[in-house]
C-alpha positions in Angstrom: 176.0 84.5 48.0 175.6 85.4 51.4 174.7 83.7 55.2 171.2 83.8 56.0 168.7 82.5 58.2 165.8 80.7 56.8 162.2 79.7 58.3 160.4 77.0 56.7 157.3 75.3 57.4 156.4 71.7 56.5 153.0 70.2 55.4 151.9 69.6 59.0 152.5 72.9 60.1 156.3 72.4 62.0 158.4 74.9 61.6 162.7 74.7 60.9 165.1 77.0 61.1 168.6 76.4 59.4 171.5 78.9 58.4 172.1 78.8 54.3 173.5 81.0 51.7 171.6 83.1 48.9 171.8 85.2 46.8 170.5 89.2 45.9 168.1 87.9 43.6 166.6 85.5 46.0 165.8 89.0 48.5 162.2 90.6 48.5 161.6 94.1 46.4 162.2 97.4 47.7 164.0 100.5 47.2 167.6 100.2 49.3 169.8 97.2 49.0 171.3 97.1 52.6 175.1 94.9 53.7 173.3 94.3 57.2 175.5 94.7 60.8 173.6 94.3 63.3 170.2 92.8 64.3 168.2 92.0 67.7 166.4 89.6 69.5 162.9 90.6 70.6 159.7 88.7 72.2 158.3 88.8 68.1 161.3 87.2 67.0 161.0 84.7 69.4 157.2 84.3 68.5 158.5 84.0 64.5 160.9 81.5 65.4 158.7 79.4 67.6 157.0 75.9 66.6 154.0 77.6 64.9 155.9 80.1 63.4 154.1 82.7 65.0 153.6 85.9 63.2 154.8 85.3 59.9 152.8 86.1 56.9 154.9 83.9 54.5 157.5 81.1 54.0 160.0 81.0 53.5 160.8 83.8 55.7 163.9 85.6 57.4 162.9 87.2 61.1 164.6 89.8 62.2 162.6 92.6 63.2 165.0 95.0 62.9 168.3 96.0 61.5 171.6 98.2 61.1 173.7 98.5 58.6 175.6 100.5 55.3 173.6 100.9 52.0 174.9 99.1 49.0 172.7 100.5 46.2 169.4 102.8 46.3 166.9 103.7 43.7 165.7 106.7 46.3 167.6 109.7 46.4 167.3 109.9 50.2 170.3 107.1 50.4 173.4 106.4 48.8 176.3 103.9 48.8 178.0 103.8 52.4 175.4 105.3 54.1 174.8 104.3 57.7 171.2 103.3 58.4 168.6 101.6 60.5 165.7 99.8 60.4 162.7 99.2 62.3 158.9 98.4 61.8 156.6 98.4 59.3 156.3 95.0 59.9 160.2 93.7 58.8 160.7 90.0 59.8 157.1 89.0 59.9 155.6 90.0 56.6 158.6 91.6 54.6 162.2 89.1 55.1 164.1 90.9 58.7 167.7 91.2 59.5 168.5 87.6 60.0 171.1 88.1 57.1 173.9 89.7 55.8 171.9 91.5 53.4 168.3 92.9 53.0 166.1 95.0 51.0 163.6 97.1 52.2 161.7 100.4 50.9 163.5 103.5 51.6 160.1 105.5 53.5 160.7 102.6 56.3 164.8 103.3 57.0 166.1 106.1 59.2 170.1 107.7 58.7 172.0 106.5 61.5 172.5 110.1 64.2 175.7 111.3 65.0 177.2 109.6 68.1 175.8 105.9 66.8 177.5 103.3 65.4 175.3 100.3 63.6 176.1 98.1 66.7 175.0 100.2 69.0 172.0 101.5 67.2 170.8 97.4 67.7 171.9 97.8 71.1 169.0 100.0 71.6 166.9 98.4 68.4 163.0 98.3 68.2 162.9 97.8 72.1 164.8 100.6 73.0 163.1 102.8 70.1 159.9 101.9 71.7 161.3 103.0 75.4 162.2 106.1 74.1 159.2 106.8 72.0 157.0 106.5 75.7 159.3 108.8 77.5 158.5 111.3 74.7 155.0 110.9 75.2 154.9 110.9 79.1 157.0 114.1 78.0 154.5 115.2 76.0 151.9 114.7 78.7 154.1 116.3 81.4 155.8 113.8 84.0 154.8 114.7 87.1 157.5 114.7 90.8 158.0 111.4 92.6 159.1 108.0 91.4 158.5 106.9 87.5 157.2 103.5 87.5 159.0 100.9 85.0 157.2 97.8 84.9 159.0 94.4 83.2 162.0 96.8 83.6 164.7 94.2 83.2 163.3 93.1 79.5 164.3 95.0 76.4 161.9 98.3 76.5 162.1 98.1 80.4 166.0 98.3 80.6 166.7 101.2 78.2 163.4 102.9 79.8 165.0 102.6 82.9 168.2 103.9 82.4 166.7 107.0 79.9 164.4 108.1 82.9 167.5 108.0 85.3 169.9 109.9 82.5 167.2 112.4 82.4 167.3 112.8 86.4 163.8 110.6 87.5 163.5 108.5 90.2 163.1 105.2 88.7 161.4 102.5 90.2 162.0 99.5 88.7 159.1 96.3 88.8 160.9 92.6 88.2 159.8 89.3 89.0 163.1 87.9 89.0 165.5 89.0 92.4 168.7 88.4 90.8 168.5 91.1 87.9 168.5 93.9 91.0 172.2 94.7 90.7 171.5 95.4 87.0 168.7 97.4 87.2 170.3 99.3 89.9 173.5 100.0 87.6 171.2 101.1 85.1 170.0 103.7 87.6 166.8 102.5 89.0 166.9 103.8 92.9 164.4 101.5 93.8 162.9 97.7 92.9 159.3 96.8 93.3 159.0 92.7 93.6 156.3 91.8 90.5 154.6 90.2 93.0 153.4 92.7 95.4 152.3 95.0 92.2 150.3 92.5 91.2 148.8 91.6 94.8 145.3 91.2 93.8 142.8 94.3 95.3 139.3 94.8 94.7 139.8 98.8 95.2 139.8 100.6 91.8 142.4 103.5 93.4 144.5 103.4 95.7 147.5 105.6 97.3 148.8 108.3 94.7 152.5 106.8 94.3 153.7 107.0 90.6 154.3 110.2 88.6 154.5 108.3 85.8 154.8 105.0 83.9 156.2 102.9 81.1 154.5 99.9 81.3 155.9 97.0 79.1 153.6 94.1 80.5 150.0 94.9 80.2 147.1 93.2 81.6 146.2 92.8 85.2 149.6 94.5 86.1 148.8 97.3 84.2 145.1 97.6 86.0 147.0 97.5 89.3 149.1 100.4 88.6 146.3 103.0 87.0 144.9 102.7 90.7 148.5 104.1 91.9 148.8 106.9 89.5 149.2 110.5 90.8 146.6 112.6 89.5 147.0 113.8 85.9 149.9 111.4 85.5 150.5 109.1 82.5 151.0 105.6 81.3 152.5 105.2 78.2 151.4 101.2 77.7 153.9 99.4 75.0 153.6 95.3 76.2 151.4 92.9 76.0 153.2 90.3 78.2 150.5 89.7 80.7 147.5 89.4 78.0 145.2 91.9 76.1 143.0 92.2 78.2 142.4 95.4 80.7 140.6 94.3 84.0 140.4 97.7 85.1 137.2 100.1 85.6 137.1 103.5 84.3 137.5 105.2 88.2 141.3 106.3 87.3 140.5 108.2 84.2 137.4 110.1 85.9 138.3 110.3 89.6 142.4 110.9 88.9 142.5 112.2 85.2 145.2 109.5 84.5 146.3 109.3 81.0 146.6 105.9 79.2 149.2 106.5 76.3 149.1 104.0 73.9 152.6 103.6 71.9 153.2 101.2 69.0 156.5 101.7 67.2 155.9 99.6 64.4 154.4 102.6 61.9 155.4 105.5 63.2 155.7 108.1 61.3 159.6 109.1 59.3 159.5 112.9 61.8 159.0 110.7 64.8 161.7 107.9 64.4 164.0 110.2 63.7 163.4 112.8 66.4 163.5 109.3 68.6 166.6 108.3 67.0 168.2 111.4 67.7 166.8 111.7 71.2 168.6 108.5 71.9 171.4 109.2 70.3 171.7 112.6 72.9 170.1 111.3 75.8 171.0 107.5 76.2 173.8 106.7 78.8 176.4 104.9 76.3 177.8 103.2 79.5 174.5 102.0 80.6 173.8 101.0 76.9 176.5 98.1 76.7 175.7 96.6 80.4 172.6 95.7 78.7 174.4 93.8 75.5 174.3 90.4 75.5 176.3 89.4 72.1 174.8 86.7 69.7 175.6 85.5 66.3 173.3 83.5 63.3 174.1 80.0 65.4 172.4 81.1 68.5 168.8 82.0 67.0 167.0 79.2 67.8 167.6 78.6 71.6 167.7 82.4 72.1 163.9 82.8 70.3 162.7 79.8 72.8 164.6 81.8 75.6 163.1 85.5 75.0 159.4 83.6 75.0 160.4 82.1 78.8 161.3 85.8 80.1 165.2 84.2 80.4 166.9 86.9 78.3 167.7 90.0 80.8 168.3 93.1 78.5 169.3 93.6 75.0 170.7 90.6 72.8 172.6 92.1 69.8 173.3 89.7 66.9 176.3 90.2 65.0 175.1 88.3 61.4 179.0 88.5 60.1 180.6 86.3 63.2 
């Protein structure tokens, strides 16, 4: 038997959250039996953890979209007992049981070997948020970043704080966008040389381009901020969009794309393909300042879930809140 925590829903549609103890029997089918570490804290966790349960497919249910850990027992070759390994995507914690456990099973295609130079905890450290930061530095890579300032919007979130401090490991100038004052000193440890107040990126303007400023841009929010700053792109520059914060919706006219030849990168981490989380895992593993990493750990254990899910959906939780499911 083994701590884990459940989701259940009632008849009228509430939602509970409670720590209890199961067994291996009791976990979903897949390929690799897995003695979890290590899991995170991000914006769908909160969402799965909320009062409508948010974006779970079934009940009962264990969140946790993401996870780290040794293998106990695989049917694929790929993995065998003691191997280090992590876990994120393919929709883990939402339709498929997550890494609110000590122990999980999931199919081997959607696990990754741990790279040299990470252990499981900080492997969570940098999780699905900092998987997807790096995964939109490889494609404003791919696209070629152009000189001057790289634009981080919601920088002091999860995707926004490893963003941040990748960009300034790789030598940008990071300017960093926050709406809250008091996570300045932080971003600026991470390396960001300059912070842009949320506010006056999102000053409204009725002009679809304006000054050339950015040479490039990991945007975590979306929305109206994200219309704003295709206006500010240098030409040919990129946006690698990940967030969707500030709403689905794109209130922006097509001017930037013809006029400016600005790239809109689209980046969803959730089914990448096996060649591209591991070339991102590795990346990380290479190009990730270490020190950097743990200023953004905030520590957390099974007991804390509930109030940190409510807190993540408030834009309270500054950086990366690794769980430790054994404490």
């Amino acid at each position: 038997m083994f701590n884990t925590l459940i989701v259940n829903k009632n008849d009228e549609g509430k939602t509970s959250a409670e720590i209890t103890q199961i067994g291996l029997d009791d976990l979903p089918a897949g390929d690799v039996t897995v003695a979890v570490e290590y899991s995170t804290v991000n914006y769908k966790d909160g969402l799965c953890l909320g009062p409508g349960g948010g974006l779970v497919r079934n009940y009962p249910h264990v969140p946790g979209i993401d996870f780290a850990g040794t293998v106990e027992a695989s049917d694929d070759p790929r993995y065998k007992a003691g191997d280090k390994v992590v876990l994120t995507g393919w929709r883990v914690g939402e339709a498929h049981w997550g890494g609110y456990a000590q122990k999980a099973r999931a199919k081997a295609d959607w696990l990754v070997p741990l790279p040299a130079g990470l252990d499981t905890r900080r492997a969570m450290a940098v999780g699905t948020a900092g998987l997807t930061a790096m995964l939109a530095v490889m494609a404003l890579e791919d696209h070629g970043i152009k000189d001057g300032p790289v634009l981080v919007t919601g920088a002091a979130g999860g995707v926004g704080s490893v963003a941040t401090a990748i960009l300034a490991g790789l030598g940008h100038e990071v300017a960093a966008v926050t709406g809250r004052p008091e996570t300045a000193d932080y971003l600026t440890s991470l390396g960001a040389t300059q912070i842009v107040a949320r506010e006056d990126l999102n000053e409204t303007t009725k002009r679809p381009l304006e000054a050339e400023t950015w040479a490039g841009c990991v945007d975590a929010v979306g929305g109206e901020m994200l219309a704003r700053v295709l206006g500010q792109m240098k030409y040919g520059a990129s946006v690698s969009a990940v967030g969707l914060a500030g709403g689905a919706g794109l209130p922006a006219t097509v001017i930037p794309f013809l006029l400016r030849g600005v790239n809109l990168l689209g980046i969803d981490s959730v089914m990448q393909p096996y060649d591209n989380r591991l070339r991102a895992w590795e990346r990380i593993a290479k190009d990730l300042p270490m020190d950097k990493l743990e200023a953004m750990v905030q520590p957390a254990t099974l007991r804390d879930l509930p109030a940190l899910g409510r807190d993540i959906l408030k834009g309270q939780i500054k950086g990366r809140v690794v769980v430790d499911v054994n404490a």
